[in-house]
N, C-alpha and C positions, 0 to 999 in steps of 0.2 A: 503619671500613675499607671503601672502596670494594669491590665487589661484579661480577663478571661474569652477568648475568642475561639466559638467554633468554629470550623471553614468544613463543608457539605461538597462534595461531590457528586450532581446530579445523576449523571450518566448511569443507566441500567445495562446497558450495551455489552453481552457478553460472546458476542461472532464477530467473526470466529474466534477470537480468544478476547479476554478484557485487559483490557489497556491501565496500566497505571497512570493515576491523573496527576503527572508529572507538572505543569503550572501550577495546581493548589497547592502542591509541595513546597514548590520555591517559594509564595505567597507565606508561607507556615512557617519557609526559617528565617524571609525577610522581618514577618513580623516578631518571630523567638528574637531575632538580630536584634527588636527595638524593645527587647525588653517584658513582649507580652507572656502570658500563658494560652498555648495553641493546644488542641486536640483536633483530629481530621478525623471525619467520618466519610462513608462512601457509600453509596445505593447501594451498585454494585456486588460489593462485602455481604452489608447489610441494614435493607434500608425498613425493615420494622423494627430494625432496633434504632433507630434516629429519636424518636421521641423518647424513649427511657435513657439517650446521653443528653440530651436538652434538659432532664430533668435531675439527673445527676452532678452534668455538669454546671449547669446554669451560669451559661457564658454571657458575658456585657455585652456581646457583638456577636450576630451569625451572617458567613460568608456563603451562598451559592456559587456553585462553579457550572457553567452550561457549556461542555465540549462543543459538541455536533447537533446542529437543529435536527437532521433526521439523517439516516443511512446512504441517500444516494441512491437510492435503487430505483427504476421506475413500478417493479411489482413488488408484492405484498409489504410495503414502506413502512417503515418503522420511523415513527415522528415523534421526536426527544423532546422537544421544547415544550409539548405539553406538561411535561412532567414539573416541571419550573413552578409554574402556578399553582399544582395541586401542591404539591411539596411547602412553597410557603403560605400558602396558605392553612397547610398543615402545622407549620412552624408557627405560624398568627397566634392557634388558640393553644400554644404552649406555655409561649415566651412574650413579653413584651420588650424583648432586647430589637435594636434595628436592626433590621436584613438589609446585608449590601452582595450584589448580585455582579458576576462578569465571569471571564471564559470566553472562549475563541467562536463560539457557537452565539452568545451574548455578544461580543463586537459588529453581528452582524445588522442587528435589528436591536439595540442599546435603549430608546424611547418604547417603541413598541413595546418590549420588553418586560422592560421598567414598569409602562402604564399594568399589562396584564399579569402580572405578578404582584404587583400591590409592593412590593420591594421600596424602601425607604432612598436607598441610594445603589448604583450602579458604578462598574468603572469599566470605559472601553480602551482595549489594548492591556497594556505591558502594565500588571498592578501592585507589582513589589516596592516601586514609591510611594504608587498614589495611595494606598489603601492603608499602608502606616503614616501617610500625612492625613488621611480621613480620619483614621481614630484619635490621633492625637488631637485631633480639631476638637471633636467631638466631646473627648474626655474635657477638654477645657473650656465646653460653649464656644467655641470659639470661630469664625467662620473657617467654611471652607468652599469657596464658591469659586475660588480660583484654581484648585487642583487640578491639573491636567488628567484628562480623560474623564473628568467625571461626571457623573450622570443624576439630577436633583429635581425635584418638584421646588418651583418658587411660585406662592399664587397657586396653586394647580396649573401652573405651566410649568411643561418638562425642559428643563435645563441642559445642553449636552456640553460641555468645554472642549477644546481643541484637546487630540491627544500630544503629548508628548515621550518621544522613546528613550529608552536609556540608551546612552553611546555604546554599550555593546551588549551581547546576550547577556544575561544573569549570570551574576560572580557572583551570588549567595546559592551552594550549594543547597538540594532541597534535601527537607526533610525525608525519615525513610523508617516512617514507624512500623515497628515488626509484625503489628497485627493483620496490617495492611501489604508489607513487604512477602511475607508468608503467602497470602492469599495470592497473589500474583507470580509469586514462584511455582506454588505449586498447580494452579488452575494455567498460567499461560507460558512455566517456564523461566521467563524473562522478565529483567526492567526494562526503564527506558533514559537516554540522555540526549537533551539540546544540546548541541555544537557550534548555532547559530542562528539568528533569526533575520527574518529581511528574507525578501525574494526579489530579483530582478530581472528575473524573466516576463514573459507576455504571453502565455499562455491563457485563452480570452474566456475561458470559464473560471481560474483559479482566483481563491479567496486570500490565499496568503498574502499578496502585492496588499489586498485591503486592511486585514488585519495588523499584518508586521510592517509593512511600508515594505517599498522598494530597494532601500540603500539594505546592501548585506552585511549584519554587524557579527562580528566571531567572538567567539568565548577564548581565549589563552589555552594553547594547549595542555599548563600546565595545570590549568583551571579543570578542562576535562578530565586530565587526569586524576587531580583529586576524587570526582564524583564517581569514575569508576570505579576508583578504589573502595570508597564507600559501599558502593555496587555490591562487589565484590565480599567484602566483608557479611552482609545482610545473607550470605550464603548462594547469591545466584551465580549464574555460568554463563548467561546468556546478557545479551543486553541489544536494545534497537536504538540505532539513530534517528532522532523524529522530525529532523529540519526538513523542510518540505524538500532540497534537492542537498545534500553532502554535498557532491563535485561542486561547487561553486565555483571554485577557485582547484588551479593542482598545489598551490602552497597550503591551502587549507588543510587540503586532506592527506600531504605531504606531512604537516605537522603533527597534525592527529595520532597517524600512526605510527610515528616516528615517538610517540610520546610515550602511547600503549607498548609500542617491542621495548623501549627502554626501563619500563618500570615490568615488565615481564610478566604481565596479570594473568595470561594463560584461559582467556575469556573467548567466547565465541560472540558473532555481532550479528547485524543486518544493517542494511539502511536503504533509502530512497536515494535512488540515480537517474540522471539525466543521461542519456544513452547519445553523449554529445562531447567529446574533449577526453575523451578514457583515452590510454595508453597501454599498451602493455607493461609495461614495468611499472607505471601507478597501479596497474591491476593486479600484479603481481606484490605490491607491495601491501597492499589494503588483505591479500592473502595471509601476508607472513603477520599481518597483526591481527589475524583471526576471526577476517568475514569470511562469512560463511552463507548469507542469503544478501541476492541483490532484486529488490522489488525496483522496477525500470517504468517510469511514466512517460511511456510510447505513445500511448489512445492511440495510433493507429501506425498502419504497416503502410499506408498511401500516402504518396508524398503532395498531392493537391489538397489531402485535404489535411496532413500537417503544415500545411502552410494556412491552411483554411482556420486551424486549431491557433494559431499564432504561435506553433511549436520551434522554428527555426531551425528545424535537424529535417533529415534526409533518411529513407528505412537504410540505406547505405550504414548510415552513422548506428544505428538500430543493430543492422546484421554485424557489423564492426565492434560494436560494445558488448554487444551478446558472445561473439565467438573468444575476446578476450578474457569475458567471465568463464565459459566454458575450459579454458586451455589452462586456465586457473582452478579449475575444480572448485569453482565457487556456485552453488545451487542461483539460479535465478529465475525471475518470471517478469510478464510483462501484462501489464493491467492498461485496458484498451477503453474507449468509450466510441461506440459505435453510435453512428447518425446524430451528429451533432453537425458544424456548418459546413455546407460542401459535401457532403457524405451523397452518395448515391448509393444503389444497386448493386451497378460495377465496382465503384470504389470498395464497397463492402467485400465482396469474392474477388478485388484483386488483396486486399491485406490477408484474404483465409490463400489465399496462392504465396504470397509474399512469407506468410509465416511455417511455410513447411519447409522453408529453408534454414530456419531458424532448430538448433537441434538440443533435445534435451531441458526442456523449458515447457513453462506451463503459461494461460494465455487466461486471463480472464476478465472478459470483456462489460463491458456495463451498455447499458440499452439509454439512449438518449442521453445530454447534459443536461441538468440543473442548476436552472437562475437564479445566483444570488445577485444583489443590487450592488452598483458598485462595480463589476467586473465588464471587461466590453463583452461579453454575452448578452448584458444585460442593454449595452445601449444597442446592440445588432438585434435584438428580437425588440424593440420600441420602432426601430428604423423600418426593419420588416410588417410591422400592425402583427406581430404572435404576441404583443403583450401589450398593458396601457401602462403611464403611470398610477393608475390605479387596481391595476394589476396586485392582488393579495400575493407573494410572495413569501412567505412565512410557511401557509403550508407549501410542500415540496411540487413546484412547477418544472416541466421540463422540455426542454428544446428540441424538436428532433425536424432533420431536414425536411423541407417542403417536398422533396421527392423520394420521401418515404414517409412509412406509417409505423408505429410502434409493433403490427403485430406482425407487417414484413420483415421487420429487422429481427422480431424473436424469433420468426418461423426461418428466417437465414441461420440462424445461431443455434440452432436447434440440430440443423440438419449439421453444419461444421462440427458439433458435440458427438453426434452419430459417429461421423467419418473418423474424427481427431479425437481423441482419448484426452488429448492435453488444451483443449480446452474443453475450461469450467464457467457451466454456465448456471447461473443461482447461488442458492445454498449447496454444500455439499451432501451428497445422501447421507442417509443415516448411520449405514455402515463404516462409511468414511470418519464422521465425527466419535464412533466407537473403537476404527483403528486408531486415532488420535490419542484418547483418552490411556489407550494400554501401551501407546508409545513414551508418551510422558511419563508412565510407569514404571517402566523399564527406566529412566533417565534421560531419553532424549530430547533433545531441546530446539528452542526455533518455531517458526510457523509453522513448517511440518507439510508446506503446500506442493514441496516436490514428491509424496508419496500419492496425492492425487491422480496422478497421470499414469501411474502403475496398476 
């Protein structure tokens, strides 16, 4: 029996631009796929209007979606996950339909979660199966205690299931309702598209090995291409790839854009790179199909302590990838996280020496890493006594090397800001965020982070 289902995008998160909530989407057309009736809402958008679609809609099912527990930042922290709780418990004295709760931000802390939400049912991981085999259950009394990923009070004991992943990224294109497509055009320019999910790198802070698993599953590139075309269609120009590292593979991204030149979409892009196995003529090529911004996850320009980070590249590989972006006239940056393991003093002022070599590029570095459970960050700071297993982790904790202090590494980062224009440290000023706003005016598109440094 077909199903009225809201699905909620928590997220308030609008810096520097907001992000379309690309999983709830594909969640939206798994379940249209099985039949139901979907409407998406989004804070974001707007979230005083949430209780007057609850009352209009008056859907049989409400989905929460929790991106990011909080921002990553170690000052002035913006912590997301409270919002979870107030929310449904705001949804409580609306509706008596079940709240079922996940998100990449939700995978992390899924019981926790669950308990302070007050939320009926949970899914951790990939929930385009499990959450149309949950309603189905559901609609029929029927059990569902064996769905993979899922998260259940039995007894007032919280239940978690083994997850299970699909064999490769989401082949149900996502949803791309215009009220919400609109707002995201015009507030950040850009959508967004998965290409892949799975990481297998070791990177010993990153959460994605935790959430997506480590075997890297790809989407068909002619699967991508459908989605951008959709993209496209919804009126945008711009579009980001959100897989935690594109390069995974050179066939990958060989295919990609060998799919994009062939259907001749005339779209501009970005995406996340590993500054590790680039070539020139792969650089060149990801060119001719119309990137245009390359965000590089470097964390640092020292190579003791990218080894220290469990990064397995060299700043060689760093200066190498960078210069082939530049020869290609492809805007790029490199977002750094300083004082995490291994990090000293020196090591800090040799990446700000290492990076002046680096030309035409913007640097924005983050102050200490953040432990999430799960990650070997998390078993190095247990090992070290910086943390117990009773350690509350939920609010935003963070790691910073034993041979520094958090207000040495700002007071370093402060003076590098002085000296070097191109790096950004914070928020950007005010002015910055108002030339922003009169750039996208005019039509231009993108993050826009190469005019910072001018």
């Amino acid at each position: 029996m077909p199903s009225k289902i809201l699905l909620i995008s928590v997220n308030r998160c609008t810096t520097p631009y907001p992000v379309f909530p690309l999983g709830l989407a594909h969640v939206g057309a798994a379940l249209t796929r099985a039949g139901h009736t979907v409407e998406i809402a989004d804070c974001a958008v707007d979230a005083e209007g949430i209780g007057n679609t609850i009352k209009i809609f008056n859907p049989h099912f409400i989905g929460l979606s929790l991106r990011n527990i909080d921002d990553i930042r170690i000052t002035n922290t913006q912590f997301f996950a409270g919002d979870l709780a107030v929310l449904a418990k705001e949804i409580r004295s609306l509706s008596k339909s079940p709240i079922i709760i996940g998100g990449s931000g939700y995978a992390l802390y899924p019981e926790r979660l669950l308990k302070e939400s007050g939320a009926d049912f949970g899914v951790k991981g990939e929930a385009e199966e499990a959450i149309a085999q949950l309603i189905a259950a559901l609609e029929k009394k029927g059990g569902y205690e064996n769905i993979p990923g899922l998260v259940y009070r039995n007894k007032n004991v919280i239940i978690q299931n083994a997850v299970k992943q699909c064999a490769e990224a989401s082949v149900v294109p996502p949803l791309l309702p215009s009220n919400l497509t609109k707002f995201y055009i015009d507030k950040s320019s850009m959508l967004n598209v998965q290409t892949q999910r799975g990481c297998a790198h070791t990177c010993c802070y990153c959460t994605y090995p935790v959430i997506e698993g480590t075997a890297v599953r790809d989407k068909k590139p002619a699967a991508v291409g459908e989605e951008l075309e959709q993209i496209k269609k919804t009126g945008a120009r711009y579009f980001f790839i959100v897989d935690s590292v594109f390069n995974s593979s050179q066939a990958h991204v060989t295919g990609i854009c060998e799919e994009i030149i062939k259907r001749n979409l005339n779209l501009s892009w970005g995406c996340f790179l590993r500054p590790q196995g680039l070539t020139r003529e792969l650089t060149d090529l990801m060119a001719a199909a119309g990137l245009s911004h390359i965000e590089f996850g470097s964390d640092s320009f020292s190579d003791s302590v990218l080894s220290a980070y469990g990064k397995n590249f060299s700043f060689e590989d760093v200066f190498r990838s960078s210069e082939f972006a530049r020869q290609a006239r492809i805007h790029y940056a490199h977002f750094l996280i300083i004082g995490g393991p291994g990090e000293t003093e020196d090591t800090i002022r040799e990446s700000y020496e290492n990076s002046k070599r680096l030309k035409k590029t913007v640097h924005f570095p983050f102050t200490g890493m953040r432990v999430y459970p799960g990650t070997p960050l998390y078993r190095r700071a247990l090992a070290e006594h910086v943390i117990t297993k009773d350690t509350d982790l939920l609010p935003p904790f963070f790691y910073i090397s034993p041979y520094l202090t958090k207000d040495k590494i700002l007071g370093l980062l402060g003076s590098f800001a002085k000296e070097s224009k191109n790096w950004v440290i914070g928020e950007p000023p005010e002015e910055n965020t108002k030339t922003a706003g009169k750039l996208r005016d005019r039509g231009v598109t993108g993050p826009l982070w190469e005019f910072l440094a001018r």
